[in-house]
C-alpha positions in Angstrom: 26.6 -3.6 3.9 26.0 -7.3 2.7 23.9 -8.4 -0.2 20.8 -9.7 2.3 21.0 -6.5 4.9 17.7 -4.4 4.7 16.9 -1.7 2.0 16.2 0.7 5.0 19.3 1.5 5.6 19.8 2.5 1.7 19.2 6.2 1.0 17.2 6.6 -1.3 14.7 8.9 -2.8 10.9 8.5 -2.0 10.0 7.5 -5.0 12.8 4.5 -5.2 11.4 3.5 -1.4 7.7 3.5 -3.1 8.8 1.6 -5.8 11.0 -1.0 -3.8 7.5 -1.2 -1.3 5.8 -2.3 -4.3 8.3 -4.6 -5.3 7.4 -6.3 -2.1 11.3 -6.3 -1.4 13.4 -5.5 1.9 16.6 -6.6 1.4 19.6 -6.0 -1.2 19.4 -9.9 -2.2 15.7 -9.5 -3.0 16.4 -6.4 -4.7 19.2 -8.2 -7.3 16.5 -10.7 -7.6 14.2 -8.3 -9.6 15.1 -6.5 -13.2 15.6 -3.4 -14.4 12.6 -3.7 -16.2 10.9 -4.5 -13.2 12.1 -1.6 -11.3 11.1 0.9 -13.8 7.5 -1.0 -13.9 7.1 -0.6 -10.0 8.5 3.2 -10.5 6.1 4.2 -13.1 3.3 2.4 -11.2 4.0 4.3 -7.9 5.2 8.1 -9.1 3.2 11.2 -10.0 2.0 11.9 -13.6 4.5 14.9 -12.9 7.7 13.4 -10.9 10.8 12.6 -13.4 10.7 8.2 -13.5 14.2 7.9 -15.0 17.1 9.2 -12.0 15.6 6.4 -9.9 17.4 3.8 -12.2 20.5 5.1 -12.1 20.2 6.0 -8.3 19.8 2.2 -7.4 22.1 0.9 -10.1 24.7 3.4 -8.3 23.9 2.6 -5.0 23.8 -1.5 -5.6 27.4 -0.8 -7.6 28.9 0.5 -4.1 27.9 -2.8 -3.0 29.3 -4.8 -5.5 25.6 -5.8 -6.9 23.8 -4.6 -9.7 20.1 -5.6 -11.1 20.0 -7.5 -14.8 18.7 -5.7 -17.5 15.6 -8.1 -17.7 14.6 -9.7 -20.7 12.9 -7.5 -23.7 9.4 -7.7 -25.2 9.8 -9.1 -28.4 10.0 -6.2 -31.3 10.2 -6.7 -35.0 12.9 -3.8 -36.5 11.6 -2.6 -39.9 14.2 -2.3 -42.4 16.4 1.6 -41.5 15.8 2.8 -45.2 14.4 6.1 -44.5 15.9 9.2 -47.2 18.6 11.5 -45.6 17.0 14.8 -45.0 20.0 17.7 -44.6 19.9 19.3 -41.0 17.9 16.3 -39.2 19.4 12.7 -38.1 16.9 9.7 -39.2 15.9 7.4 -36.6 13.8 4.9 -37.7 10.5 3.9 -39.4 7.6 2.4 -37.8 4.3 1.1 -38.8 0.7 2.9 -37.9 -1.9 0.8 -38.9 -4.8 3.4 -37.6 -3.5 6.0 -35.5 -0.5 7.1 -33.7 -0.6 7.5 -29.8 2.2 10.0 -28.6 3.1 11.3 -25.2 5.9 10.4 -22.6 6.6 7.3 -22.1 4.9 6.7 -18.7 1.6 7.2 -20.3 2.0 4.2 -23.1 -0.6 1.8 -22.6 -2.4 3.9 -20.0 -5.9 4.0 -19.8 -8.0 7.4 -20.1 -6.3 10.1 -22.2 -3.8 12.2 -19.7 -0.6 13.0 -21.2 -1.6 10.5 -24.6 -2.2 12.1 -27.6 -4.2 10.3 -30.7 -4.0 11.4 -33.5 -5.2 9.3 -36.6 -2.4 8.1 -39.4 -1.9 5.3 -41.2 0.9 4.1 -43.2 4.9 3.5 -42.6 6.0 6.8 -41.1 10.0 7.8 -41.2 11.1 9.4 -37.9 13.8 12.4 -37.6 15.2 14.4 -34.8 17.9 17.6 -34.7 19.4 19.3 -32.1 21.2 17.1 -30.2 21.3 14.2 -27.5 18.4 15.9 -26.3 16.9 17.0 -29.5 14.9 19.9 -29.5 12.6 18.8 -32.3 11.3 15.6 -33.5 9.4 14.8 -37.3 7.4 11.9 -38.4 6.5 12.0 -42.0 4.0 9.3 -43.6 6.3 7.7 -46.7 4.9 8.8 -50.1 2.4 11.5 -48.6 2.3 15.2 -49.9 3.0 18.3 -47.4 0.0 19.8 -46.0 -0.7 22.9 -44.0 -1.1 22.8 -40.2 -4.3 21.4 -39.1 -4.3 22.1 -35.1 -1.4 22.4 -32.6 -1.8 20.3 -29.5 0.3 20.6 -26.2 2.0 17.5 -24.7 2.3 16.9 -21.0 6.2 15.7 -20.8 7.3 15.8 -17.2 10.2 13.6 -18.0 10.8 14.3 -21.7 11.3 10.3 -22.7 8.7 10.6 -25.6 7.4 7.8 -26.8 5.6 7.1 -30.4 3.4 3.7 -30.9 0.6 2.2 -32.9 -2.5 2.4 -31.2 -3.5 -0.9 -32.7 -0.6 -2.3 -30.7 0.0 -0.1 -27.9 -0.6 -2.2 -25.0 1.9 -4.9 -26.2 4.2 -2.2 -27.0 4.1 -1.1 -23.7 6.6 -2.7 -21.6 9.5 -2.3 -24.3 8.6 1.6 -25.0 8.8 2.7 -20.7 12.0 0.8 -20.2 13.9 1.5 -23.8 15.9 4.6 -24.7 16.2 6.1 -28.0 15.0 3.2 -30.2 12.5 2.3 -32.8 10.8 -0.6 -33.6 8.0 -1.6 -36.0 5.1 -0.5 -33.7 6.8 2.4 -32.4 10.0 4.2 -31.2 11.0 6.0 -27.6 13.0 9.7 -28.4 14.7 11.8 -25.4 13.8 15.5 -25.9 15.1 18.5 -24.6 14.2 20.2 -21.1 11.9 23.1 -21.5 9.2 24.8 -20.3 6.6 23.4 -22.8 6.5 20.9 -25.7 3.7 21.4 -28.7 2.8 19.1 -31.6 2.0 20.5 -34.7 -0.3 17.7 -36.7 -0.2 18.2 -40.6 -2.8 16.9 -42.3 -5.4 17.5 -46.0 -8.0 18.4 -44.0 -9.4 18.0 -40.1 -10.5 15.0 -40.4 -8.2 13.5 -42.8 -5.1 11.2 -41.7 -1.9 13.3 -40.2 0.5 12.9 -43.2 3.1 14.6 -40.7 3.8 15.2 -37.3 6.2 18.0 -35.3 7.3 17.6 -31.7 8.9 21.2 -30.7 10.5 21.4 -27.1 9.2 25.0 -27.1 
């Protein structure tokens, strides 16, 4: 197969066909013309709030490689990195500190910058807030602590809707600009926010810490239950 023969003789899963229709491509030359980035966009625009968004990458990546084509990366949103000083904590790995000016808006990734409240959670807190995972690649549990903050019993427990466990953490003050970098970025932070891959399992729950019910979380607990 050449570089400008037609996409319909790839096979490919629905989804990938969905997402190449709403590329408005037909060929493999078209195809490499487009990003990564632009691939996942056009994924995450066309699947199910409960289909898996990330083998469709890697199925056209491996499909283009037979071909001797690939699609570039695409060009990031720009994203300020605050300084990696959070304190070592024995047991967990620290992966970054982001800034929540308001509130925190968590849920998988798809969902960032979505309108309407399906598979987002918002929860208010404010303040620079020190990520940490444990149990793996796929870690099984993720905390976010607000720096300088006292512990505080467990408010509520929420469950998160994470068909394809890539969660994603951002400010709400900045979550539509954060958007684009968080659905196409893998186990990162940045200042406004930072994309974790979780273990499979049946259910995930967040635990929100906080003085009171109304008060500011002063720490958060993703559990892949």
């Amino acid at each position: 197969m050449g570089a400008s023969d037609s996409l319909a003789r790839l096979e490919v899963s629905k989804l990938a066909r969905a997402a190449f229709e709403r590329l408005g491509v037909s060929t493999v030359v078209q195809l490499c013309a487009k990003t990564q980035r632009e691939l996942l966009e056009a994924t995450y625009a066309c699947a199910s709030d409960e289909q898996r968004v990330a083998p469709v990458l890697v199925e056209v990546l491996t499909l283009l490689a037979e071909r001797g084509a690939t699609l570039p990366p695409g060009q990031a949103p720009a994203v300020t990195t605050l300084p990696r000083d959070g304190a070592p904590r024995e047991g967990w790995i620290y992966v970054g500190t982001l800034r929540s000016e308001q509130a925190l808006v968590l849920g998988e990734r798809r969902f960032v910058g979505r309108e309407g409240g399906h598979g987002r959670v918002r929860v208010p807190c404010a303040g620079f807030v020190d990520a940490y995972e444990r149990g793996g690649y796929r870690a099984r549990e993720l905390e976010l602590r607000v720096r300088g903050a006292a512990e505080d019993g467990v408010v509520r427990m929420e469950h998160l809707t994470l068909p394809d466990p890539l969660f994603a953490v951002v400010d709400a003050d900045a979550e539509r600009s954060i958007a684009p970098w968080a659905r196409t970025t893998v186990k990162q932070a940045s200042e406004h926010g930072l994309v974790a891959v979780l273990a499979f399992a049946p259910r995930y729950e967040l635990s929100v810490h906080a003085p009171s019910a109304t008060a500011p979380a002063t720490r958060l607990v993703v559990r892949a239950v």
